[in-house]
N, CA, C and O of each residue as an XYZ file, in Angstrom:
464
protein
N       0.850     -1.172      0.000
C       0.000      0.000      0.000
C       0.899      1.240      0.000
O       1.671      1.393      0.947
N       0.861      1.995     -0.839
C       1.389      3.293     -1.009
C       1.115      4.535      0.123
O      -0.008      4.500      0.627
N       1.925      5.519      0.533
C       1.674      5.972      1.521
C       0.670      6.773      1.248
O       0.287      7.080      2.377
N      -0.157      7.432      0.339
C      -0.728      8.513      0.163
C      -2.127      7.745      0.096
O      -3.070      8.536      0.087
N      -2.488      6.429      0.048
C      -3.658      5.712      0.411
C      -3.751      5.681      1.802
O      -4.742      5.940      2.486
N      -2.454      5.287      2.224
C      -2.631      4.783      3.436
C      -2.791      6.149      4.281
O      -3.401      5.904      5.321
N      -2.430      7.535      4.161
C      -3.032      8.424      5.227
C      -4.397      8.675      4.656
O      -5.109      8.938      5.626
N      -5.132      8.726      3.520
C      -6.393      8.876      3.071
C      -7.279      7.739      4.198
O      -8.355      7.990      4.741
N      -6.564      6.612      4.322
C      -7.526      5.780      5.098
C      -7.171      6.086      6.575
O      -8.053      5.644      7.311
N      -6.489      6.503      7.033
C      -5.718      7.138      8.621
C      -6.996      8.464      8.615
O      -7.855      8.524      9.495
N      -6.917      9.327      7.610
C      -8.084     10.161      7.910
C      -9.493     10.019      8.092
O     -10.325     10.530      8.842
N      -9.504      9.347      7.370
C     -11.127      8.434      7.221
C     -11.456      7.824      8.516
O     -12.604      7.704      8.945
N     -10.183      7.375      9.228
C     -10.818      6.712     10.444
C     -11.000      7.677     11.480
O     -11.761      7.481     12.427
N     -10.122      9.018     11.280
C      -9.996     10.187     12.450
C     -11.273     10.463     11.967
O     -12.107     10.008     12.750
N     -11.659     10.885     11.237
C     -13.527     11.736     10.637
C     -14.457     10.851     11.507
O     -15.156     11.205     12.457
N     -14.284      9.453     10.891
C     -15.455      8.318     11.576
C     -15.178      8.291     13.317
O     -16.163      8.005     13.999
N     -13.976      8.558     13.978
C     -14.034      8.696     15.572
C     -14.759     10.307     15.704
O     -15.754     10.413     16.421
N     -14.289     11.368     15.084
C     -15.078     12.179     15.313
C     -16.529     11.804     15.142
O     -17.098     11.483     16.185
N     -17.253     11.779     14.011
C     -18.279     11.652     13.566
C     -19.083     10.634     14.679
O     -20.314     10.651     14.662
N     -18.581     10.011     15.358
C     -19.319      9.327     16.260
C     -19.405      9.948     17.431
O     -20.176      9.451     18.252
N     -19.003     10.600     17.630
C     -19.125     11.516     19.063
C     -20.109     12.641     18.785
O     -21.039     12.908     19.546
N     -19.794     13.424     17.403
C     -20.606     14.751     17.240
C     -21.716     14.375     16.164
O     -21.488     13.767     15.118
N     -23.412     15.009     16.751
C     -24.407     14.294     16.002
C     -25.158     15.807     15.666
O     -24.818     16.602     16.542
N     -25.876     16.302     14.878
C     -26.449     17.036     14.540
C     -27.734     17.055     14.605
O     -28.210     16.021     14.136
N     -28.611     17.891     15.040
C     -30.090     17.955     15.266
C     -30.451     19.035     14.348
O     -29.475     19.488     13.749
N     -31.837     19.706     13.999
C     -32.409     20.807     13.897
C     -31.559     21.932     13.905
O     -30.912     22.644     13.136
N     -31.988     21.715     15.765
C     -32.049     22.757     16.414
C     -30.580     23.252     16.452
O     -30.315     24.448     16.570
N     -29.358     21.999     16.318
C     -28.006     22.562     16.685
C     -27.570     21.444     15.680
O     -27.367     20.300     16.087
N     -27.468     21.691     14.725
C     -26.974     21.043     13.586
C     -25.386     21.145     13.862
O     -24.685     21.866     14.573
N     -25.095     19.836     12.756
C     -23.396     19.808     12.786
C     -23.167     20.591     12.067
O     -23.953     20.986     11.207
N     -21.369     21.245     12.350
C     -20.688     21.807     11.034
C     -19.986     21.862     10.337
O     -19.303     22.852     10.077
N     -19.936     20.486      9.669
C     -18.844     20.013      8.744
C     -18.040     20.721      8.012
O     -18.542     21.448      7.155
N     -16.392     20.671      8.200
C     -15.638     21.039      7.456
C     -15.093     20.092      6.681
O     -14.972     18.889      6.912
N     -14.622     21.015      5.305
C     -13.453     19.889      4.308
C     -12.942     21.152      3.846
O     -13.386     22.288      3.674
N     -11.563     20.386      3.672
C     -10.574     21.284      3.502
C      -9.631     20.772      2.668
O      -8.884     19.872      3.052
N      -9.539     21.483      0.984
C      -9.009     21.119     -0.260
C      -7.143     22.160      0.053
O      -6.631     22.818      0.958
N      -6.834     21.772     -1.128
C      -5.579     22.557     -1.147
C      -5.674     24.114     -1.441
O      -5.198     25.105     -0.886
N      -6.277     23.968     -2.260
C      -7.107     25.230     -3.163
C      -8.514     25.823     -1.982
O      -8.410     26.882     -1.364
N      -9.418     25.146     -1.899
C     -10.351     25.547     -1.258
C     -11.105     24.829      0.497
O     -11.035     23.688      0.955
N     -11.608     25.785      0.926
C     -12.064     25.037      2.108
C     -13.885     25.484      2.351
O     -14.437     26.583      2.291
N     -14.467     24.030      2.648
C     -15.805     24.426      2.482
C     -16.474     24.334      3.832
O     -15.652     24.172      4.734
N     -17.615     24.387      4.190
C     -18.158     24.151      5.465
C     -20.042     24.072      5.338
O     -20.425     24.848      4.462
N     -20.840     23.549      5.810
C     -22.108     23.230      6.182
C     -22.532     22.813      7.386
O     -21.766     22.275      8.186
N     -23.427     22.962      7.556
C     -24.496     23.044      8.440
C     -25.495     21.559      8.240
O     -26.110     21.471      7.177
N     -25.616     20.599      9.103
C     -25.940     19.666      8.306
C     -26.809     18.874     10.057
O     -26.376     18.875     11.209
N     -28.105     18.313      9.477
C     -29.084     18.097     10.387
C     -29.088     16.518     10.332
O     -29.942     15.899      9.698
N     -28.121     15.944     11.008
C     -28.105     14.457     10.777
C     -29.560     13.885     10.877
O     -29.738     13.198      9.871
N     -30.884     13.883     11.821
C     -31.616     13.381     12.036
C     -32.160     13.207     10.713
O     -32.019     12.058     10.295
N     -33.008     14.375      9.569
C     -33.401     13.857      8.979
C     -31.980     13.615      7.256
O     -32.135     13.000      6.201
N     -30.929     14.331      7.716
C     -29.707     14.166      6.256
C     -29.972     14.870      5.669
O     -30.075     14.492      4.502
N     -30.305     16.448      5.935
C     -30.306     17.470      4.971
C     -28.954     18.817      5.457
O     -28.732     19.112      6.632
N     -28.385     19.306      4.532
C     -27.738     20.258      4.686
C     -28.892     21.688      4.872
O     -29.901     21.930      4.209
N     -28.425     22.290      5.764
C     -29.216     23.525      6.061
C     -28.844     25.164      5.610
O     -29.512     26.155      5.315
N     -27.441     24.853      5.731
C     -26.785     26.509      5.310
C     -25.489     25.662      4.774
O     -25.412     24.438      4.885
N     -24.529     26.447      4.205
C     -23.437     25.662      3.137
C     -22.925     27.266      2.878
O     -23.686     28.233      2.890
N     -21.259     27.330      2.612
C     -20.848     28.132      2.135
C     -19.193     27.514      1.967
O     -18.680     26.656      2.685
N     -18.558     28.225      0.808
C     -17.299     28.131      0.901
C     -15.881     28.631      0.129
O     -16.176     29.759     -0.265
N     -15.266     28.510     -0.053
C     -14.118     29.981     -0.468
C     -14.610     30.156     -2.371
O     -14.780     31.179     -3.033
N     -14.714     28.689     -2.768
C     -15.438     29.565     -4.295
C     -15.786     30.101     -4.684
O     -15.264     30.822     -5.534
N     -17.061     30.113     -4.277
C     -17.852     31.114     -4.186
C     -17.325     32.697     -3.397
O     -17.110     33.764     -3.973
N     -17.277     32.555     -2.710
C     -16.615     33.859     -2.293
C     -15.683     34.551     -2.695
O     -15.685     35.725     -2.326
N     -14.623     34.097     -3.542
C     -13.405     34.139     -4.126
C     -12.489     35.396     -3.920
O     -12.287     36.343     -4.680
N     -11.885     35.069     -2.396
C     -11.124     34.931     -1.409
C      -9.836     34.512     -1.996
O      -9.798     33.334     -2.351
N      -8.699     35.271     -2.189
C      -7.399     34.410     -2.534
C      -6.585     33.539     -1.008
O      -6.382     32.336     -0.843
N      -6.253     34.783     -0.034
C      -5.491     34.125      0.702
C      -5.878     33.313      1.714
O      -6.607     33.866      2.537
N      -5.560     31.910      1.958
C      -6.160     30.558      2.684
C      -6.960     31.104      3.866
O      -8.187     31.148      3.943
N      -6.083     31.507      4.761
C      -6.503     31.849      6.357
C      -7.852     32.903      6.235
O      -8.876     32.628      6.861
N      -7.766     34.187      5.341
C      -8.896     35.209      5.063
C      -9.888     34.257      4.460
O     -10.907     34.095      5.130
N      -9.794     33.562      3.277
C     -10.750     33.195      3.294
C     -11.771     31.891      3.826
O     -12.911     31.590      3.473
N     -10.722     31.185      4.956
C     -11.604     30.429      5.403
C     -12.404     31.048      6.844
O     -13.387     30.529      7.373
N     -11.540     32.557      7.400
C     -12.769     33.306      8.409
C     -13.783     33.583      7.397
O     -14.913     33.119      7.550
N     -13.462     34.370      6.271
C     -14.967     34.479      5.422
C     -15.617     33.447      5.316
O     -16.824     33.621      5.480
N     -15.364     32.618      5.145
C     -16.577     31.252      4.838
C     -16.867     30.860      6.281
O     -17.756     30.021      6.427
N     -16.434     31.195      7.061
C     -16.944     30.825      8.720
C     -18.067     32.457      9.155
O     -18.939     32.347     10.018
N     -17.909     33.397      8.648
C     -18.601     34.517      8.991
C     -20.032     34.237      7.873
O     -21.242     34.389      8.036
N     -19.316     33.835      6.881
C     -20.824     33.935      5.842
C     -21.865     32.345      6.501
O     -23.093     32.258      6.489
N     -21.067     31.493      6.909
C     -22.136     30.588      7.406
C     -22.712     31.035      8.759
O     -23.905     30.854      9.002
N     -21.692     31.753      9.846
C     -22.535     32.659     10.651
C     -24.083     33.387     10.209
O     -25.191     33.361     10.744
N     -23.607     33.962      9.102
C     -24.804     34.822      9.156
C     -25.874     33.851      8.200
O     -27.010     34.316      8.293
N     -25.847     33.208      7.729
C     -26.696     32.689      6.615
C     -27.489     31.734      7.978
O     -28.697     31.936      8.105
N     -27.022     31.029      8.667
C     -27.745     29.984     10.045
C     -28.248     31.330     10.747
O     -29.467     31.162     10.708
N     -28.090     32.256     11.211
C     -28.561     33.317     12.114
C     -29.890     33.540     10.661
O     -31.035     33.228     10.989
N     -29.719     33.982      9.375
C     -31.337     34.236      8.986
C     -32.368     33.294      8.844
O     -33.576     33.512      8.757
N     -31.319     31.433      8.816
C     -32.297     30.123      9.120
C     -32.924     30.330     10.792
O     -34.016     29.784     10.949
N     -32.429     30.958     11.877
C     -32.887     30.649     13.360
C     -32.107     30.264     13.529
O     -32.365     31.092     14.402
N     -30.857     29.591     13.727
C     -30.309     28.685     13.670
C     -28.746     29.516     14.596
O     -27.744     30.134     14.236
N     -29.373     29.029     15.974
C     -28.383     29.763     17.449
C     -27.081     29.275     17.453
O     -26.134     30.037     17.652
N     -26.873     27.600     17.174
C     -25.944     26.670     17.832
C     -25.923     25.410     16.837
O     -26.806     24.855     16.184
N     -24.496     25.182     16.999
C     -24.002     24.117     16.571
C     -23.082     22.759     17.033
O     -22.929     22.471     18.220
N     -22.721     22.277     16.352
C     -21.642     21.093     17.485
C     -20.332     21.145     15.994
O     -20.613     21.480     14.844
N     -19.171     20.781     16.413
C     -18.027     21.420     15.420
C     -17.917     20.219     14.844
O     -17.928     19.312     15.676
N     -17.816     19.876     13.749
C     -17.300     18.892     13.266
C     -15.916     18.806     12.540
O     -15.997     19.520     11.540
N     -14.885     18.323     12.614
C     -13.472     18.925     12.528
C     -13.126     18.043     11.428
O     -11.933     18.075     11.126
N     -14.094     17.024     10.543
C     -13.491     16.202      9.930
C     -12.721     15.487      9.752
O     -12.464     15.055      8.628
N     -11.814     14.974     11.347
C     -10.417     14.355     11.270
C      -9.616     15.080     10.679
O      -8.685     14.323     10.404
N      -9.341     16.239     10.241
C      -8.530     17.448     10.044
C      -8.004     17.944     11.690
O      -8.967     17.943     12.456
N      -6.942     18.279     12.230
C      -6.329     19.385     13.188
C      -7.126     20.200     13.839
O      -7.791     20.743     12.956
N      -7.406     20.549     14.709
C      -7.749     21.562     14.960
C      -6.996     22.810     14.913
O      -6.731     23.348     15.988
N      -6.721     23.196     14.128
C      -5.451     24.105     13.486
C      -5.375     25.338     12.135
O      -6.144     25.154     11.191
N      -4.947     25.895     12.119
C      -4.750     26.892     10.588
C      -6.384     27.134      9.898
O      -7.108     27.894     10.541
N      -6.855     26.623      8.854
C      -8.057     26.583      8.129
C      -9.017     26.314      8.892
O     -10.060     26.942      8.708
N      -8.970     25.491      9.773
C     -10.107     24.715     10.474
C     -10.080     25.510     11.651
O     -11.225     25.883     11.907
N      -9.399     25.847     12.321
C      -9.637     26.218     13.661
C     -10.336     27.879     13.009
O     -11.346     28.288     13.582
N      -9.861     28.572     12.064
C     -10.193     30.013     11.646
C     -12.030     29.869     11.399
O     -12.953     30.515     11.895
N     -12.019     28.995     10.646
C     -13.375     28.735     10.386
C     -14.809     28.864     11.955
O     -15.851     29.510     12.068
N     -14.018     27.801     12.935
C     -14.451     27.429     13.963
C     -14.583     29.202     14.320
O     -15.646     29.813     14.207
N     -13.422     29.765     14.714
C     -13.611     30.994     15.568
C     -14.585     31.991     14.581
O     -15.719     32.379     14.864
N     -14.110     32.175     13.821
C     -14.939     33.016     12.905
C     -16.617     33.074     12.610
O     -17.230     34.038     12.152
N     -17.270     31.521     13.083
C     -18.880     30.923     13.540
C     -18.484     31.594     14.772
O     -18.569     32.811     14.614
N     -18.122     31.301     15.830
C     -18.116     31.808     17.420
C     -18.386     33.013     17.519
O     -19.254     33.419     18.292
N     -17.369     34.135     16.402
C     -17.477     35.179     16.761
C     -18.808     36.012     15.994
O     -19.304     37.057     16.416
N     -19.204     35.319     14.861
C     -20.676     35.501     14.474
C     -22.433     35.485     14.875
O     -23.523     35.831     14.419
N     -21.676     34.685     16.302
C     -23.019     34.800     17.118
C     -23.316     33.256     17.129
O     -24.434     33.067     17.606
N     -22.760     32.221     16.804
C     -23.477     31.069     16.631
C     -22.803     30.297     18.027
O     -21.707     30.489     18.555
N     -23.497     29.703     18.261
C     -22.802     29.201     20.330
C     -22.323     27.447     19.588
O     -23.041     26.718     18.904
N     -20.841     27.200     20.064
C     -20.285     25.864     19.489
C     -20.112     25.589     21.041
O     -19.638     24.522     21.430
């Protein structure tokens, strides 16, 4: 097995230990991150019934530098869940770090008003 499978499946198992701990409702939906080389995305996602609720991410926004634009895509899903009702969430870190892209994202919902 080549190494670049073998951390693809090392991540997969960090996501699935997260993913079993953090569950999404309605009321406090999860907030999935993924995080490309190029881009980083994020949603809002209501495990009970499997619908995404709010969604945003640097494409769309088109944001050059990494760190700016993954607080923008954490401020624009702030506000887009604040015009759903939508108070609180639970973090979903994707087996990604809590670190650089991901952690900016995280603070950038916090500081938008949304309670993690």
């Amino acid at each position: 097995m080549n190494v670049a499978k073998r951390m693809q499946i090392q991540k997969e198992r960090r996501a699935h230990r997260v993913r079993a701990k953090v569950r999404g409702e309605a009321n406090r939906p999860r907030l999935s991150v993924f995080r490309s080389n190029s881009y980083i995305y994020a949603q809002l996602i209501d495990d009970v019934s499997g619908t995404t609720l709010v969604s945003a991410n640097s494409r769309e926004l088109k944001n050059g530098k990494s760190m700016e634009a993954a607080t923008l895509v954490g401020k624009t899903i702030a506000t887009r869940a604040k015009e759903k009702g939508i108070t609180g969430a639970v973090f979903d870190r994707g087996g990604y770090r809590y670190h650089g892209r991901v952690k900016a994202i995280a603070e950038a919902v916090r500081e938008g008003g949304i309670e993690m």
